[in-house]
LOVOTOR-217307 format. One record per residue (C-alpha): x, y, z; residue number from 1; residue in three letters. Coordinates in Angstrom, 1 decimal, decimal comma. Each point is the difference from the previous one (the first is absolute). Example, Ala and Ser with C-alpha at 12.3 -4.5 7.8 and 13.67 -1.06 7.14 Angstrom:
<nodes>
<node x="12,3" y="-4,5" z="7,8" nr="1" rest="ALA"/>
<node x="1,4" y="3,4" z="-0,7" nr="2" rest="SER"/>
</nodes>
This chain:
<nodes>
<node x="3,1" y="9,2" z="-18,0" nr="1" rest="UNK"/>
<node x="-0,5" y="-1,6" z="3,3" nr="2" rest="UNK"/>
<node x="-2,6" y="2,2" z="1,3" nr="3" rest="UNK"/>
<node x="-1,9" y="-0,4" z="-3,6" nr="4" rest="UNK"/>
<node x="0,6" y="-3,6" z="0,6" nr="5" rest="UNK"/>
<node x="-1,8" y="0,1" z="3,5" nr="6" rest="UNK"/>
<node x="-2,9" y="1,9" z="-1,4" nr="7" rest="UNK"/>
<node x="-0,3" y="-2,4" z="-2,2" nr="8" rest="UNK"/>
<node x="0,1" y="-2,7" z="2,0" nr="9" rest="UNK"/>
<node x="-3,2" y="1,4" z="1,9" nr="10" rest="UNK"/>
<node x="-2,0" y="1,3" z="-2,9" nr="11" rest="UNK"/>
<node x="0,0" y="-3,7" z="-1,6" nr="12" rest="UNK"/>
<node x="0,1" y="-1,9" z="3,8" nr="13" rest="UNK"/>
<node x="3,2" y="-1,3" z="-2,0" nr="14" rest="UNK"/>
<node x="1,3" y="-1,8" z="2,7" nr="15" rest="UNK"/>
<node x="2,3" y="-1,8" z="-2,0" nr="16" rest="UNK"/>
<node x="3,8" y="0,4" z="1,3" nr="17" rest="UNK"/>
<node x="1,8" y="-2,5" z="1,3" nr="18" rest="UNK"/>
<node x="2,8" y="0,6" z="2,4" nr="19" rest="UNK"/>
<node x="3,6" y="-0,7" z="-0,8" nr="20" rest="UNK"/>
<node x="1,8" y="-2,8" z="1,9" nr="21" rest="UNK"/>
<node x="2,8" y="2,7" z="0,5" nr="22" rest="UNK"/>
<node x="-1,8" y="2,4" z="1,3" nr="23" rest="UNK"/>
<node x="-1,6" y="-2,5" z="2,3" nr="24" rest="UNK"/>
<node x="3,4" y="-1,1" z="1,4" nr="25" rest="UNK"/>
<node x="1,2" y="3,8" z="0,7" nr="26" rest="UNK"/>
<node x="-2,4" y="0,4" z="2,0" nr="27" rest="UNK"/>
<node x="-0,7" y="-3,0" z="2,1" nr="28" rest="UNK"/>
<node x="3,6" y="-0,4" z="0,9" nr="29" rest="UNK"/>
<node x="-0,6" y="2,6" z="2,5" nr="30" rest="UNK"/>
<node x="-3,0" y="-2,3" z="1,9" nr="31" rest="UNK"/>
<node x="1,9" y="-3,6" z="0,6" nr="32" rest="UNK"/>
<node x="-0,3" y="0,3" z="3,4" nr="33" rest="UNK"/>
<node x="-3,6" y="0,0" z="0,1" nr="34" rest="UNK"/>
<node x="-1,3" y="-2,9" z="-2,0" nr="35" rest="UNK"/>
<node x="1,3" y="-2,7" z="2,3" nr="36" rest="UNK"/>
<node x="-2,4" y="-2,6" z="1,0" nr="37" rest="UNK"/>
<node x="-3,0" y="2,2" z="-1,8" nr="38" rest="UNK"/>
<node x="-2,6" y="-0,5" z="-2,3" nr="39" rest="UNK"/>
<node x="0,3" y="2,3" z="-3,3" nr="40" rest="UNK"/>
<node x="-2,9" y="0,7" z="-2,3" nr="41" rest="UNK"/>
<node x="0,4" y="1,2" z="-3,4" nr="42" rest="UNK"/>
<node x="-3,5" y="0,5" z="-1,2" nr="43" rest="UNK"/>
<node x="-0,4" y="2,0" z="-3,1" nr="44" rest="UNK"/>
<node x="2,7" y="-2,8" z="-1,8" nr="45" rest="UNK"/>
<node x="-0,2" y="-3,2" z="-2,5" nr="46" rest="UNK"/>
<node x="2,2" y="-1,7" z="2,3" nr="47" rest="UNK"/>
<node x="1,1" y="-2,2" z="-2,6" nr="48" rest="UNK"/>
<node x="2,0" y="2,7" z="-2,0" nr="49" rest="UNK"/>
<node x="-0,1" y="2,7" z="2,6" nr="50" rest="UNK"/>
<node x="3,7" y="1,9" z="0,5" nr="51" rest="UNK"/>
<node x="-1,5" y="0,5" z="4,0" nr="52" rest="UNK"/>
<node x="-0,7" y="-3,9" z="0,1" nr="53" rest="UNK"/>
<node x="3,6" y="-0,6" z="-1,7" nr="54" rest="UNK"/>
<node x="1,5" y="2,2" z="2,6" nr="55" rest="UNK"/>
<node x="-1,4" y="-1,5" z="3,0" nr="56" rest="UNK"/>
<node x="-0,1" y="-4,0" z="-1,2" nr="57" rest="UNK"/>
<node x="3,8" y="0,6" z="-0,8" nr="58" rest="UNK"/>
<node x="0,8" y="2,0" z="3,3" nr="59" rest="UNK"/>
<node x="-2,4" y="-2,5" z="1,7" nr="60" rest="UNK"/>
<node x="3,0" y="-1,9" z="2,3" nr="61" rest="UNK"/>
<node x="2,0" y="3,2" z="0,2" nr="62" rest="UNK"/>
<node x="-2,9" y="2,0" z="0,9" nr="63" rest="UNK"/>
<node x="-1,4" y="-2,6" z="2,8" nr="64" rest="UNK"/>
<node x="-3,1" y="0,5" z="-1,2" nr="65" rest="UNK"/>
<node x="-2,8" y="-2,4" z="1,5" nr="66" rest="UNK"/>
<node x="-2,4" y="0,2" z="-3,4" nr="67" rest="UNK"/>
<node x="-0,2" y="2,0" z="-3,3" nr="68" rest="UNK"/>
<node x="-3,9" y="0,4" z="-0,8" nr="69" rest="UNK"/>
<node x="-0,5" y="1,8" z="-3,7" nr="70" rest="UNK"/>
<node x="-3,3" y="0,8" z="-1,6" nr="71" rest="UNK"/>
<node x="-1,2" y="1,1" z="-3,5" nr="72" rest="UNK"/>
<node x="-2,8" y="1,4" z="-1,2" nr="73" rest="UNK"/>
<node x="-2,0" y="-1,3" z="-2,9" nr="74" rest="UNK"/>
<node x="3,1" y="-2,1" z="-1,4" nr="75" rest="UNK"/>
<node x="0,5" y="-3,3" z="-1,0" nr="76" rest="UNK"/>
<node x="2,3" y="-0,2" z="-2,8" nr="77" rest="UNK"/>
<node x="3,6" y="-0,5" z="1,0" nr="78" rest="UNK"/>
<node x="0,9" y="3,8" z="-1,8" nr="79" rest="UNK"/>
<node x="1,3" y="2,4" z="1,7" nr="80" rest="UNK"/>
<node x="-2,2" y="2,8" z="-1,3" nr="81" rest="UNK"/>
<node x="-4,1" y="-0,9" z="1,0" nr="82" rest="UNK"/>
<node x="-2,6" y="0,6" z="-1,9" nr="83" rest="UNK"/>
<node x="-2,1" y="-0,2" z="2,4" nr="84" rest="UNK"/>
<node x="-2,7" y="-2,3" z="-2,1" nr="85" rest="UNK"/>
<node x="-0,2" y="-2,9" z="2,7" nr="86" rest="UNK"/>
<node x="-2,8" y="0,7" z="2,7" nr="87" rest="UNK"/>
<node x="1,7" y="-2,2" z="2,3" nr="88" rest="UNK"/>
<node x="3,8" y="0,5" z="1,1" nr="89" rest="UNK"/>
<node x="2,8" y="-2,0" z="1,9" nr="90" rest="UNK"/>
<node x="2,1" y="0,0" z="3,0" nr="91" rest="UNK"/>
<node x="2,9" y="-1,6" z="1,7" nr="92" rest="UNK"/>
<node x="1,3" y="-1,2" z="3,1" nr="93" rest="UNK"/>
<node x="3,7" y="-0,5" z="-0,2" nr="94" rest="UNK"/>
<node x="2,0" y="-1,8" z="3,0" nr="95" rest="UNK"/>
<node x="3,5" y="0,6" z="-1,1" nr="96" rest="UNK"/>
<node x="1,9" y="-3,0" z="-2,7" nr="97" rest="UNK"/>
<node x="0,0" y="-3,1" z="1,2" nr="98" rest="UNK"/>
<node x="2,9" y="-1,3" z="-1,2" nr="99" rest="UNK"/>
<node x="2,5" y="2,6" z="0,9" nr="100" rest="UNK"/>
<node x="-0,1" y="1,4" z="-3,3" nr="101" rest="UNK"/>
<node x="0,0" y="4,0" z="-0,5" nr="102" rest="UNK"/>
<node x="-2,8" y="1,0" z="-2,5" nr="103" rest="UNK"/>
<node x="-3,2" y="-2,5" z="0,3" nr="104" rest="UNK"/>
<node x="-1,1" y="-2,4" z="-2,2" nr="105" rest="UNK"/>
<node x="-3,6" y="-0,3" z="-1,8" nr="106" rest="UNK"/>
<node x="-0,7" y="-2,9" z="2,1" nr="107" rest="UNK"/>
<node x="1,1" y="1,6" z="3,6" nr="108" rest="UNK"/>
<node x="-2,7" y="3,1" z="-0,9" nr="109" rest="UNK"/>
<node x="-3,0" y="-0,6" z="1,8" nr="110" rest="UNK"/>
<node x="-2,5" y="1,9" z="-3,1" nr="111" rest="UNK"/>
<node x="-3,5" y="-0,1" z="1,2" nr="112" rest="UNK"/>
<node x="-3,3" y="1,5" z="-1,8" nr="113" rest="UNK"/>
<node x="-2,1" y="2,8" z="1,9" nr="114" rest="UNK"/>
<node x="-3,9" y="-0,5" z="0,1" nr="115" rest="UNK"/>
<node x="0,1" y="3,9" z="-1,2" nr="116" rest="UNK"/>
<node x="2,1" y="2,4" z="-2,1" nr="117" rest="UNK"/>
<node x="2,8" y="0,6" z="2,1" nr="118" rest="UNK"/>
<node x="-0,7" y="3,9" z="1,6" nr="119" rest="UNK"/>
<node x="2,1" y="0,9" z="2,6" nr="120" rest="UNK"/>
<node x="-3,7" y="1,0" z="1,5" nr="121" rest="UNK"/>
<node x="-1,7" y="-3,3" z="-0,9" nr="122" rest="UNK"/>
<node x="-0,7" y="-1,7" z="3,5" nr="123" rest="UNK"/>
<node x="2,1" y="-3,1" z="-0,8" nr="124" rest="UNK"/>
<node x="3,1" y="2,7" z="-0,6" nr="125" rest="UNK"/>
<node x="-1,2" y="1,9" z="3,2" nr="126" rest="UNK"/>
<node x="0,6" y="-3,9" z="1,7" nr="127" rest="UNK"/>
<node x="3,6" y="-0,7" z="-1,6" nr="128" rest="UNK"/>
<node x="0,9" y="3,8" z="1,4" nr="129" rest="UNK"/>
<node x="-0,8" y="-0,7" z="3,3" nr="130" rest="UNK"/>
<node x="2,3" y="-3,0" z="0,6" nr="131" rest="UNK"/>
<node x="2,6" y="2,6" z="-1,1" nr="132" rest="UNK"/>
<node x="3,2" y="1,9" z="1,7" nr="133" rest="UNK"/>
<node x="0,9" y="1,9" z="-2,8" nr="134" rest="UNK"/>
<node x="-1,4" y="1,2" z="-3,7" nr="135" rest="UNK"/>
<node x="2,0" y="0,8" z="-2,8" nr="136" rest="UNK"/>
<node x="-0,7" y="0,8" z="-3,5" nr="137" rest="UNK"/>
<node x="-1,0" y="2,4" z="-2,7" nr="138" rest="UNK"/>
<node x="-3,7" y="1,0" z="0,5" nr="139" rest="UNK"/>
<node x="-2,4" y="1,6" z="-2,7" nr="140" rest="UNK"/>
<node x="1,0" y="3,4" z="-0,2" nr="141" rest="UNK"/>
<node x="-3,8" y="1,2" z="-0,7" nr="142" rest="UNK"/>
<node x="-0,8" y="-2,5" z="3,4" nr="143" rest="UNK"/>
<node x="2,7" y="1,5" z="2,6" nr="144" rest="UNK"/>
<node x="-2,4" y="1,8" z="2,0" nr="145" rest="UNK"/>
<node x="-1,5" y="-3,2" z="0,7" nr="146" rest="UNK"/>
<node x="2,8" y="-2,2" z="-0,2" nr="147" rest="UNK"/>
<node x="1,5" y="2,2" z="3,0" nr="148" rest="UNK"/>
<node x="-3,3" y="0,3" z="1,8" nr="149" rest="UNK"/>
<node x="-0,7" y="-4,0" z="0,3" nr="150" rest="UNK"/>
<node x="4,0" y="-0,2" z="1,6" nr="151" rest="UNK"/>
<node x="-0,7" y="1,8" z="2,1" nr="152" rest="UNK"/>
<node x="-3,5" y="-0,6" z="1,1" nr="153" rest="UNK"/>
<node x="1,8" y="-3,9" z="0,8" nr="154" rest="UNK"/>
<node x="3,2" y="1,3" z="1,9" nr="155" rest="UNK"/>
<node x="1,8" y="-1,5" z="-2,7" nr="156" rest="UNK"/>
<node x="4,0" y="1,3" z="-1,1" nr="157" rest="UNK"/>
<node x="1,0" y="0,7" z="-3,0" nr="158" rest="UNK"/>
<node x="2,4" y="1,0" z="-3,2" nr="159" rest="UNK"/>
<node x="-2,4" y="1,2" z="-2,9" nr="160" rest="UNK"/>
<node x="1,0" y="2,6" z="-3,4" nr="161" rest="UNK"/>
<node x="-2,0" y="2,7" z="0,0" nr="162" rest="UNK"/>
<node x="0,5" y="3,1" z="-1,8" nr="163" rest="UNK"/>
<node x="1,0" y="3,1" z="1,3" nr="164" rest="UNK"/>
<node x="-3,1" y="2,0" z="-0,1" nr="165" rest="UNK"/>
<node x="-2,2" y="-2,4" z="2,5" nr="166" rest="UNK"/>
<node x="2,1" y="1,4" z="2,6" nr="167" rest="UNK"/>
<node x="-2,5" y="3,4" z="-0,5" nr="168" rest="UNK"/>
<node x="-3,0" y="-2,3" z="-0,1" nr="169" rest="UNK"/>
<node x="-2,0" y="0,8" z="2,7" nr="170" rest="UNK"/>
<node x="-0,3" y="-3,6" z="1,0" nr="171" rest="UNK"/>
<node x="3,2" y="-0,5" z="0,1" nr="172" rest="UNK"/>
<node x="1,9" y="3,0" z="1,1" nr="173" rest="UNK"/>
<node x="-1,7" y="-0,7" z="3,5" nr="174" rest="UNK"/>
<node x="2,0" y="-2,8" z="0,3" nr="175" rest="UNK"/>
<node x="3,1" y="1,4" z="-0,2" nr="176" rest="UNK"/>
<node x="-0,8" y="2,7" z="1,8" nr="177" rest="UNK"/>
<node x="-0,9" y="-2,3" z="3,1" nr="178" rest="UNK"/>
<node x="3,2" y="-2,4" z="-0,7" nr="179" rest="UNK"/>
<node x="-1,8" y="-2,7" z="-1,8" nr="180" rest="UNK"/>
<node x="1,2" y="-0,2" z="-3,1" nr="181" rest="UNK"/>
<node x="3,6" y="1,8" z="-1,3" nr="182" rest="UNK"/>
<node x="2,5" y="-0,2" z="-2,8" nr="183" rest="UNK"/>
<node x="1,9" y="-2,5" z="-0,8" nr="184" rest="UNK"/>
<node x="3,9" y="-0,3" z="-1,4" nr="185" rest="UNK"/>
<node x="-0,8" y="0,3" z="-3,8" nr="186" rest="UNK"/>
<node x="-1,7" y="1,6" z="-3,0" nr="187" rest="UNK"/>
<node x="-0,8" y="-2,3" z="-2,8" nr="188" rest="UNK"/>
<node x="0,2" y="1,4" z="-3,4" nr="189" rest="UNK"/>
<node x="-0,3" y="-2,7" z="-2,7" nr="190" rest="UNK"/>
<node x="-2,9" y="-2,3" z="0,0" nr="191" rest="UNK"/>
<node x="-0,6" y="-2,8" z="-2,8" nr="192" rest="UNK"/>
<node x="-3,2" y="0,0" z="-2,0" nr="193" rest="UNK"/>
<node x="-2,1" y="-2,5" z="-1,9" nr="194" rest="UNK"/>
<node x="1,6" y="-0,4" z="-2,6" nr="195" rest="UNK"/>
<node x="3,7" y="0,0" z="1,1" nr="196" rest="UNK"/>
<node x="0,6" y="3,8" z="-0,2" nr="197" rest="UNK"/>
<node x="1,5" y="2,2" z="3,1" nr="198" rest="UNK"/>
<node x="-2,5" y="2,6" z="1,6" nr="199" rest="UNK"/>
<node x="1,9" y="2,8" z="1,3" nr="200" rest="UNK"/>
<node x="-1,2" y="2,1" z="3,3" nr="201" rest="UNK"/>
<node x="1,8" y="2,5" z="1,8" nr="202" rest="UNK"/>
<node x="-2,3" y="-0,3" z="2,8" nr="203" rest="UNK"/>
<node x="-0,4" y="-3,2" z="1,3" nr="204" rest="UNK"/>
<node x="1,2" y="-1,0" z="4,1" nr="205" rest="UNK"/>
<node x="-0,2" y="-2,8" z="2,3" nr="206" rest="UNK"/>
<node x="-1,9" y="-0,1" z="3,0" nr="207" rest="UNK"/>
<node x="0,1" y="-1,6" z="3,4" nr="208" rest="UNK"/>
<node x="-1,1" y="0,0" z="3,6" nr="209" rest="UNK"/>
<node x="3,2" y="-2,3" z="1,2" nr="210" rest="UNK"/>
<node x="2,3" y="2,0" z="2,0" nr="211" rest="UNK"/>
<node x="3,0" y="0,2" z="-2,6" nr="212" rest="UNK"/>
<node x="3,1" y="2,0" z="1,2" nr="213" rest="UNK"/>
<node x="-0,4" y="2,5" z="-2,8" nr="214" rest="UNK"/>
<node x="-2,7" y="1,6" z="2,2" nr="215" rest="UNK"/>
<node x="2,2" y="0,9" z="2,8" nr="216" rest="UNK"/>
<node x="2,6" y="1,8" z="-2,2" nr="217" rest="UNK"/>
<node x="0,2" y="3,5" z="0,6" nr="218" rest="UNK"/>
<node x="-0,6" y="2,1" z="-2,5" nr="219" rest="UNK"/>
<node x="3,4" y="2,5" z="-0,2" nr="220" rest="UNK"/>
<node x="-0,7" y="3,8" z="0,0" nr="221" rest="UNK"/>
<node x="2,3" y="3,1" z="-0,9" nr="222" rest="UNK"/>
<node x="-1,8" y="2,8" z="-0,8" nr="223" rest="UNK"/>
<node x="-0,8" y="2,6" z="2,3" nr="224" rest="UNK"/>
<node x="-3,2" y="2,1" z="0,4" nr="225" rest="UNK"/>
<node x="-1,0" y="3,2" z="-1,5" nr="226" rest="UNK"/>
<node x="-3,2" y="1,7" z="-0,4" nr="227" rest="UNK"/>
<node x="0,9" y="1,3" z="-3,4" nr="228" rest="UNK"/>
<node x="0,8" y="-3,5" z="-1,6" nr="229" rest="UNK"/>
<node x="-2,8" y="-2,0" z="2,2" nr="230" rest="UNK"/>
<node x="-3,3" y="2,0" z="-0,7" nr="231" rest="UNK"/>
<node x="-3,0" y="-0,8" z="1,8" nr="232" rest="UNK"/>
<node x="-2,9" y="-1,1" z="-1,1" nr="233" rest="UNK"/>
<node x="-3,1" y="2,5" z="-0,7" nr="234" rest="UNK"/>
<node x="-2,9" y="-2,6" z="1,3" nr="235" rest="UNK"/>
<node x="2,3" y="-2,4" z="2,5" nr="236" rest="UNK"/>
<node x="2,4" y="1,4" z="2,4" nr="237" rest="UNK"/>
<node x="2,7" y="-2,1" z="-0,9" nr="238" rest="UNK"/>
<node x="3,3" y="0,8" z="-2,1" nr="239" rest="UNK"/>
<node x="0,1" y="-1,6" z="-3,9" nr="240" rest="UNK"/>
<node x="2,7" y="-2,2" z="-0,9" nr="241" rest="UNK"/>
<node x="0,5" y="-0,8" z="-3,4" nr="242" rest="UNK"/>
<node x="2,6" y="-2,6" z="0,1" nr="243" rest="UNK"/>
<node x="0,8" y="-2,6" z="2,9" nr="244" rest="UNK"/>
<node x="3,6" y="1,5" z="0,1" nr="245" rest="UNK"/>
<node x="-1,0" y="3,1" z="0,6" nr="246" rest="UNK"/>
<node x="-1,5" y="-0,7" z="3,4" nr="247" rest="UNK"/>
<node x="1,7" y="2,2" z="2,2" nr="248" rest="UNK"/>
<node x="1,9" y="-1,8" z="3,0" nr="249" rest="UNK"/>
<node x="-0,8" y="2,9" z="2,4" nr="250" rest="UNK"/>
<node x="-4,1" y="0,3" z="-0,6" nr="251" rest="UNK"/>
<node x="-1,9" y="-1,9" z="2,2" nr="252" rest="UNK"/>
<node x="-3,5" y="1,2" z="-0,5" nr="253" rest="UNK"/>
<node x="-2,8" y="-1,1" z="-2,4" nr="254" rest="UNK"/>
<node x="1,4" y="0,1" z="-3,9" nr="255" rest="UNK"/>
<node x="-1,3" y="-1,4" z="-2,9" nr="256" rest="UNK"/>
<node x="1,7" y="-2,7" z="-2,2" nr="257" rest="UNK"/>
<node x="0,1" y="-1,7" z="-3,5" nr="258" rest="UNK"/>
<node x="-1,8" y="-3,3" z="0,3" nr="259" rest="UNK"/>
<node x="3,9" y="-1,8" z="-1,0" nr="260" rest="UNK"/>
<node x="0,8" y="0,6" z="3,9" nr="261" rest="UNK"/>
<node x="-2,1" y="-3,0" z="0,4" nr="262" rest="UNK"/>
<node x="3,0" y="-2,1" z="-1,5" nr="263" rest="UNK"/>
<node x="2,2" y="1,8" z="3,1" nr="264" rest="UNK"/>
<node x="-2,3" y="0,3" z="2,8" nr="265" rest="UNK"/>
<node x="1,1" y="-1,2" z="3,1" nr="266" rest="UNK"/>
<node x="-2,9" y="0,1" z="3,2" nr="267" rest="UNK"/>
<node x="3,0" y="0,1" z="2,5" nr="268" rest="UNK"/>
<node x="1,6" y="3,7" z="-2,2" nr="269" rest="UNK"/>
<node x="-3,5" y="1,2" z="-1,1" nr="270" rest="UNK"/>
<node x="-3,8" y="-0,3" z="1,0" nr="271" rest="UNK"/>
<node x="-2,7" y="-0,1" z="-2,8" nr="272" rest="UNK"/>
<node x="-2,7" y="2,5" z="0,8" nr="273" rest="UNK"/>
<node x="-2,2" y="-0,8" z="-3,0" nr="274" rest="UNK"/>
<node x="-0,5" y="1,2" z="-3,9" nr="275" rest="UNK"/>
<node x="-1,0" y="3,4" z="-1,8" nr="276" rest="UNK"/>
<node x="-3,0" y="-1,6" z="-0,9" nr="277" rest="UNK"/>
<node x="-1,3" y="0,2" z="3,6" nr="278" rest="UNK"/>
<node x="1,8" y="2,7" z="1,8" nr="279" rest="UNK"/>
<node x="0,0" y="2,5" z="-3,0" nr="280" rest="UNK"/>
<node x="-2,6" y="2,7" z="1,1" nr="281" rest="UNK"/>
<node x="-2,1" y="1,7" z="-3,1" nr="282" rest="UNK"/>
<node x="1,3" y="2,8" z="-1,7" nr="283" rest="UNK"/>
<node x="-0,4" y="2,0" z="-3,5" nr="284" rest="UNK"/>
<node x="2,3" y="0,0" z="-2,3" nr="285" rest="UNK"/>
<node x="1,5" y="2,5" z="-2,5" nr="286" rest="UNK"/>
<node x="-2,5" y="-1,0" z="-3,1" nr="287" rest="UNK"/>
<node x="-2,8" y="0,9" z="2,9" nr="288" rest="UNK"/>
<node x="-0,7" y="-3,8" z="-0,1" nr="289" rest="UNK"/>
<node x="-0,1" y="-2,1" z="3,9" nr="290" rest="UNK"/>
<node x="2,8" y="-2,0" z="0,6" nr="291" rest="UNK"/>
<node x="-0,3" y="-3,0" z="2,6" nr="292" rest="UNK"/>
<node x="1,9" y="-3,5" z="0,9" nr="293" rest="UNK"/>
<node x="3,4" y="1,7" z="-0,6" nr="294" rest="UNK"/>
<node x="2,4" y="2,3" z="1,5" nr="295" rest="UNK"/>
<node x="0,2" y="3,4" z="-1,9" nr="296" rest="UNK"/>
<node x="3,5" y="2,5" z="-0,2" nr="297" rest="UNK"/>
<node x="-0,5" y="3,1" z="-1,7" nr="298" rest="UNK"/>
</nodes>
């Protein structure tokens, strides 16, 4: 279902799932320490009915944040689901509740229209991003590439959703290869729809370049190695592990590993060489056919 979902999701450019306010809260519990005195940007968000904007205008004075910026695109209406049929958007600039209430009021929410449609890659977005500390939101799943690629291109940190299969993207895997990007704390696996249903994925993480103490965490080994349960590879010369517990505690040459480890991976217990899709060497397979970009047991 979720995978079907996801494929979905592409097919259409349905980007249309919004983020739970629970889910939100699970996982930026973990990152208080960081927003003090910073700027956050949530920039693919109606930040009139956003769950991110709720989160961070409540948390606001417990946070210590300095401003809440929040952007949509092609949105107007005060709905939560866009249709997307205004070519101009709006944004906000919230300073925290001015008087000392919790959850702000209409008239302490600074809305203000953009001249253009609200993309994160419009210039007038690329300006609001660069008077930022720290982004966090939901971005396009069919846009991540490029979502990712403008972050980092500005030095900026962040806390995105992504789904699980961008981390073998070869623009992103790069990144996490070279420590630039890793796992967060979470999977998310309900989002809402447009019209008030639940889309379930079973694939779905947070992301991050903040240094967040789940990184450091060793992973904890048992198994010891043998040849006959740790074959090698025909066209790498590494060993094959099929599941991140079976890594053996005793190995410590090259092996090969589901792309889950990600969620475990610790640069202090392990070092990322790089992916099948570059290291594999060409080989031909049992149907006679040539198999390349992965790593090959027989």
């Amino acid at each position: 279902m979720g995978n079907t979902n996801l494929k979905l999701a592409k097919k259409n450019k349905n980007d249309e799932f919004y983020t739970q306010l629970s889910d939100i809260e699970n996982e930026l519990k973990h990152y208080k320490d960081f927003f003090k005195d910073k700027v956050v940007l949530c920039n693919c968000d109606d930040p009139r009915v956003s769950n991110f904007f709720h989160y961070f205008s409540y948390n606001f004075e417990y946070l210590g944040l300095k401003k809440l910026i929040t952007t949509c695109y092609k949105n107007q209406n005060m709905d939560l689901f866009s249709t997307k049929s205004s070519e101009k958007a709006i944004y906000l600039e919230y300073l925290g509740e001015k008087d000392n209430g919790r959850v702000p009021t209409l008239e302490s929410i600074g809305i203000r229209e953009l001249k253009g449609d609200g993309d994160f890659r419009s210039s007038e977005c690329i300006e609001l991003l660069k008077e930022t500390d720290i982004v966090c939101t939901n971005p396009p799943f069919s846009l991540f590439r490029e979502y990712v690629a403008q972050l980092i291109e500005y030095n900026k940190k962040f806390i995105i959703i992504g789904n699980d299969n961008c981390r073998t993207y070869k623009e992103i895997f790069p990144l996490i290869r070279d420590n630039k990007l890793w796992c967060g704390y979470n999977h998310v696996k309900e989002f809402k729809r447009a019209d008030g249903s639940i889309a379930k994925f079973g694939n779905i993480s947070w992301y991050t370049n903040l240094e967040i103490k789940k990184r450091h965490e060793n992973l904890d080994l048992y198994k010891k190695y043998n040849p006959e349960e740790y074959p090698k590879y025909d066209n790498y010369d590494a060993i094959n592990i099929d599941k991140v517990s079976d890594i053996p505690v005793d190995y410590y040459e090259k092996i090969g590993v589901p792309i889950t480890f990600l969620d475990k991976f610790n640069p202090e217990q392990f070092e990322i060489i790089d992916a099948d899709f570059n290291l594999a060497n060409p080989i031909f397979l049992q149907n006679g056919k040539k198999g390349t970009g992965r790593f090959y047991v027989y």
